[in-house]
N, C-alpha and C positions, 0 to 999 in steps of 0.2 A: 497571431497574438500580438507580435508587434508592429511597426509600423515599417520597419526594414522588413519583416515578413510581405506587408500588404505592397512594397515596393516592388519586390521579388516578386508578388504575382501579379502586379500588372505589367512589370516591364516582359512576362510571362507567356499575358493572358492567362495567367492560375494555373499551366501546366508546362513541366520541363523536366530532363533527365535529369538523374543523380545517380552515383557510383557508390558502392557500401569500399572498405577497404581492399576488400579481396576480390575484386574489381566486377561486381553483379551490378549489372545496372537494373535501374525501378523508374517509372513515372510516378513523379510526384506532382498534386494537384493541390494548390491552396486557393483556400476559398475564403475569400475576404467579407464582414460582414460592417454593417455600422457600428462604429464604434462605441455608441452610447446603447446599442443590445446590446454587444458584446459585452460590454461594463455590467449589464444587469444580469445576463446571462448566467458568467463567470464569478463575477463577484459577491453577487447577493442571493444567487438560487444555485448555481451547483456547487460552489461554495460560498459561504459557510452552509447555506439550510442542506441543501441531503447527504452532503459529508457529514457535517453536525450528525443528522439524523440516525444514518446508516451506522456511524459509530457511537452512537448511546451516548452523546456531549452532553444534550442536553438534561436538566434535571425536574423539567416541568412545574415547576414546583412557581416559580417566578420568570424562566426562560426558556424559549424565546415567547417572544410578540409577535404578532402576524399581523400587522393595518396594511394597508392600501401599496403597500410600497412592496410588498410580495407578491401579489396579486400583480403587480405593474411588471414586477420582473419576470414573471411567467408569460403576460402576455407578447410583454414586447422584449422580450430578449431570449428566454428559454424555448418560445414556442418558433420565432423568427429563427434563432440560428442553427435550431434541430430541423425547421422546414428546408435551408438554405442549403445542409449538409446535405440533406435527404434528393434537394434538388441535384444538385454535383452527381450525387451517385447514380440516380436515375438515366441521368447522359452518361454517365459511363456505361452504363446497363444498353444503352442505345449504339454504342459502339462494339458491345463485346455482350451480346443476351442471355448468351450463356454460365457468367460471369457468375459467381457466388459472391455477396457481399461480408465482410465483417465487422460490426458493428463493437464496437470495445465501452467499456466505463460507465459510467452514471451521468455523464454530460450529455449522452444519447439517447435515453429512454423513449422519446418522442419520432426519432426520426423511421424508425423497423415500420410502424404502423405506416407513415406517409409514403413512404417504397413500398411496402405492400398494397397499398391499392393501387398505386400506379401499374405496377408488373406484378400481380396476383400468382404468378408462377416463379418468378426468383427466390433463390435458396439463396436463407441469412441465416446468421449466427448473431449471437451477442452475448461477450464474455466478460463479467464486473470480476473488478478488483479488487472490492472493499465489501465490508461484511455487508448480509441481509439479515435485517430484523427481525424479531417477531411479529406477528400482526398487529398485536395491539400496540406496538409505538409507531407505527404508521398512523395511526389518528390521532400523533399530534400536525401532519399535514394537513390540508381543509382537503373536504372529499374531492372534488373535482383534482383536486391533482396529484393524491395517491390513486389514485381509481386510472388519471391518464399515464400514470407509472407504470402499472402494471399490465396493464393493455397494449403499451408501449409495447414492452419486452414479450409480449405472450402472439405480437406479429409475429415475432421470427421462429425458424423450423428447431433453433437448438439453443436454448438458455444455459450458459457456464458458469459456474463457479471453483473456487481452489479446492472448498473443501465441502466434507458432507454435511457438516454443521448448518452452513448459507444455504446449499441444497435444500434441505429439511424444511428451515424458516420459510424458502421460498414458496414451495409448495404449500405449506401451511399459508399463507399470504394470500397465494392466488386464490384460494377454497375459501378461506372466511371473508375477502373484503370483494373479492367478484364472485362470489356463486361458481369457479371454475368448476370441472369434474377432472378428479384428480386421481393417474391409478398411482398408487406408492411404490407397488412392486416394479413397476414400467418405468417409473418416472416419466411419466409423462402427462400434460395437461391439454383436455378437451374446450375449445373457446372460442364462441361465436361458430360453429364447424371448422377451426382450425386445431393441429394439434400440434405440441412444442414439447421436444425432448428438453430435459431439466438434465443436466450434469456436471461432474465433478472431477477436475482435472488441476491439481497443484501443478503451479508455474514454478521452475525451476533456474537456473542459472547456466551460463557456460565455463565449466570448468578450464577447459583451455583459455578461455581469455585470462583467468586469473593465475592460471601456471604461468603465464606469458607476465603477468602484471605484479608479477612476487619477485621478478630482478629487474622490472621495468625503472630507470634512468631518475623519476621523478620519483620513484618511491622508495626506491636504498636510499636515497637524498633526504628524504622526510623518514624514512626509517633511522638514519642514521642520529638525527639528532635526537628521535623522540628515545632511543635506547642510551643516550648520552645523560639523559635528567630522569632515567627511568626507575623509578622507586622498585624495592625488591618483589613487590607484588602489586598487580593493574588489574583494576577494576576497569570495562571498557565499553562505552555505550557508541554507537552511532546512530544518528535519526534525523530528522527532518524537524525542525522547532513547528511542530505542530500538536495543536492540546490532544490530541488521540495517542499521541506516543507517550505521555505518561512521564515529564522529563522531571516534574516537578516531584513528585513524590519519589522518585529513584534518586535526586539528589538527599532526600528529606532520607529516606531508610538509612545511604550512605551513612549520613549524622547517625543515625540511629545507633548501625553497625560501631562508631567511632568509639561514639560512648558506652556505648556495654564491653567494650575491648579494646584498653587502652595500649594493652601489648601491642598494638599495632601501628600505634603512633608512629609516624617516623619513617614506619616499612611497607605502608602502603597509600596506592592511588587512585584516583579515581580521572580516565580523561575522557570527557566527552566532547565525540569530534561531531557538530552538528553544522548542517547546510539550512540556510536561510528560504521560507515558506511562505509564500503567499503576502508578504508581510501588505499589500496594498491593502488588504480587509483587518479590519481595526482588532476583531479577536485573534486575530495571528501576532501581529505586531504587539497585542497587550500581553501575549503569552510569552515574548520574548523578553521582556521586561521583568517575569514574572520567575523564566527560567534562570536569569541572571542574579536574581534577585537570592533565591534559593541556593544557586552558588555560593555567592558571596557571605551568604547565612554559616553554611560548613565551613568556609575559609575563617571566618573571622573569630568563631566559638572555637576552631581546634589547631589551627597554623601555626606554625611557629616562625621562626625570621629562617631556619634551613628548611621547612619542610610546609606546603600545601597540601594537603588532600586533593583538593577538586580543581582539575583543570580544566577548564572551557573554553572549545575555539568553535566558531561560528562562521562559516565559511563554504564557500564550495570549490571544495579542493576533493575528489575523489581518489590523487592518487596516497595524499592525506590519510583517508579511511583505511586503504589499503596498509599504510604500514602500520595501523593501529592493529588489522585484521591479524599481522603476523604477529603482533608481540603480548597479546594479552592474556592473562591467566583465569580470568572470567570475564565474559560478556553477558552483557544485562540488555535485557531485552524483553520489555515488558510493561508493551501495550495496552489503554485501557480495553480498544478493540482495535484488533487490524485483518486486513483479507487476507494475507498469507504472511510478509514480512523477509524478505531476500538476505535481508542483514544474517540473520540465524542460519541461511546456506553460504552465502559466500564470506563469511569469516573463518569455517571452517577447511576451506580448502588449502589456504594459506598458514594458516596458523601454526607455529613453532613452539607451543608451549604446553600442546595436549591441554590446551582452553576449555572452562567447564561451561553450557550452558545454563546461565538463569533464565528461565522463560513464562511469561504468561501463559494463564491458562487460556487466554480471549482471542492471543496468537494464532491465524488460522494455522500459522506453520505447525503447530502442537500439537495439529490431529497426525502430522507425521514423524516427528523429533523429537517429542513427550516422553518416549520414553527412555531415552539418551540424555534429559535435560533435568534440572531440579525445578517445580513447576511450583509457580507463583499465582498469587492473587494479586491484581494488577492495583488495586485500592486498598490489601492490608499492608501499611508501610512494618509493620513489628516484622509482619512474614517474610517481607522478602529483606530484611536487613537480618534474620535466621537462615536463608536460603542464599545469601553471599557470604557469610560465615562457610556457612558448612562447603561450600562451593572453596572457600579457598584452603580447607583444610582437609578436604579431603585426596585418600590416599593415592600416591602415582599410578599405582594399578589401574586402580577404577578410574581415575583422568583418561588415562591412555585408551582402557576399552571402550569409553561414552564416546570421547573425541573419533577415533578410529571410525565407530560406527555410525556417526553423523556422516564424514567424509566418503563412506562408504555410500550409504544411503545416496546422497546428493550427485556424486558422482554414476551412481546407476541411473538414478533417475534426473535428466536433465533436460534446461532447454529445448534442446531438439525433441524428446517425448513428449512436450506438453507440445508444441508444435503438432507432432503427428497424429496425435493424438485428436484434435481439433478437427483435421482433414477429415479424420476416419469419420469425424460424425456427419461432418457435410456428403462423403461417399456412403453413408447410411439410408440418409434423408434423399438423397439419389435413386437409389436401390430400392426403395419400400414404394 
């Protein structure tokens, strides 16, 4: 992705050792593409359009436009470095036949298919991150390239997703926009005579790392000052300044919250610890603008010379996040649409305050911590500055039991499950 990457793999030849902490070594293979696909590629087709897409950005109504400069991006940048990737794997396939592929995200849709005609017998996976639509907002894509979307994904032996939500959409997707045959009770889809289990496996978090990261050196150090200016009640966001996380109207409800309760002046805060996104494509950057903007909206209507409401740092600082993760009394999290959302697991592992979740309903996380969480409408601002209310007034009991049993839940089900979880289906598709 960058240019010290594309050094690294030629002084390489694309492939060399690397060591994880706990001293496993992996070959890693970078495959370097032209840099002006990769600009189309990345930039203009997997994002903004099928992030946009897949998260409902768009409002059709006036946006987006599709001329000639989409169409350019698909042929020469989405289709070149899905073919390029697909190449790398195939040589890997020629060293080790046996090998099972794993295809991940929405940047890949195209590559399952080009592997699969090459080695017609290789078992793939492909696991997206981000939500699946309904079918009919797929035609705001032009046919040819929802149709090579899904064709895409419907090469490999196992489609994932987090939740059953995206499951559902998908299967519905494949049935109405390719003629699939689809059983529901199987989940499974018939296609071209191939068939592709469809499922649903929430990604999870590593609890130990964050046991470890709750007295880690760099984060008492940031914990320390943020509990030093720390108003008597924190309101506490973490996200990515990206327009799907919904940063704008979560400052706007704050307001909301302000003004209907002004007992509160004085005793409460709002910090939002955000990490900088994409900003080289112009609707990230204008969104940044846009989130500051909204800040500084709540500071200037309710501040006083001792007391801010809304604090905003922008930055990537994770261990940062982390001492946010211990000290807050609500976490607001509430996405217009997200694939699962990790923020909602690993703030609770850490957390010191028996913290109440506020949650979207669009949150894939929701289908599992919904009912621990006070759940919102990611677009009614009245609702959710109702649903931070109640969130900070409600009683230590019920803090204690919700908190408890997020921590509990996330802790059962971790990281390593969704890992194993994944194998079993590739030793399915093995087996049948």
């Amino acid at each position: 992705m960058t240019e010290e990457d594309r050094a690294v793999a030629a002084e390489h030849e694309g492939s060399f050792v690397e060591e994880t902490a706990g001293g496993a070594a992996y070959r890693l293979r970078l495959v370097a593409h032209d840099p002006p696909a990769y600009d189309r590629f990345y930039n203009v087709l997997a994002n903004p359009t099928l992030w946009f897409l897949q998260h409902y950005l768009w409002g059709l109504g006036s946006a987006p436009d599709f001329g000639p400069e989409l169409h350019e991006a698909w042929s020469e940048g989405y289709v070149p470095v899905n073919e390029g990737l697909a190449a790398a794997a195939i040589e890997e396939l020629e060293c080790e036949p046996g090998a099972a592929v794993l295809f991940h995200d929405y940047h890949l849709y195209l590559a399952p298919r080009v592997v699969r005609e090459s080695r017609p017998d290789v078992v793939t996976s492909h696991f997206l991150h981000i939500p699946w639509p309904e079918p009919d907002y797929w035609h705001a894509l032009p046919p040819e390239l929802r149709t090579a979307v899904h064709e895409g994904l419907l090469a490999n032996d196992v489609v994932g997703f987090h939740t059953e939500r995206w499951r559902r959409a998908f299967l519905l997707s494949v049935e109405r926009l390719l003629g699939a045959r689809v059983d529901p009770n199987a989940c499974t889809v018939e296609y071209h005579g191939h068939t592709t289990r469809v499922v649903a496996h929430p990604i999870s978090v590593d609890p130990a790392e964050f046991d470890r990261l709750r007295d880690d050196p760099a984060v008492l150090e940031r914990e320390a000052a943020l509990v030093a200016r720390r108003p008597e009640q924190l309101v506490l966001r973490v996200d990515r300044t990206d327009p799907s996380k919904n940063i704008v109207r979560g400052f706007r409800a704050f307001g909301l919250l302000l003004e209907r309760h002004p007992e509160l002046h004085g005793r409460l805060g709002m910090l939002a610890l955000l990490a900088p996104s994409r900003q080289d494509i112009p609707a990230y950057a204008e969104y940044v603008r846009e989130v500051e903007s909204a800040a500084r909206a709540v500071n200037e209507r309710f501040g006083r010379e001792d007391w801010q409401p809304v604090e905003l740092d922008v930055a990537d600082d994770f261990p940062r996040s982390v001492a946010g993760y211990k000290q807050f009394d609500v976490l607001l999290v509430n996405p217009v649409f997200d694939g699962l959302n990790l923020v909602s697991k690993e703030a609770f592992i850490v957390n010191q305050h028996d913290g109440v979740l506020v949650l979207s309903e669009n949150a894939g996380v929701h289908e599992e911590l919904g009912e621990w969480a006070l759940t919102v409408n990611p677009i009614d601002i009245s609702g959710q500055a109702e649903a931070l209310y109640a969130a900070l007034v409600l009683e230590p009991a019920e803090r204690r039991r919700r908190a408890d049993a997020i921590r509990e839940h996330v802790r059962a089900h971790d990281i390593q499950e969704w890992v194993e979880a994944q194998l079993a289906d590739l030793d399915a598709v093995r087996s049948s």
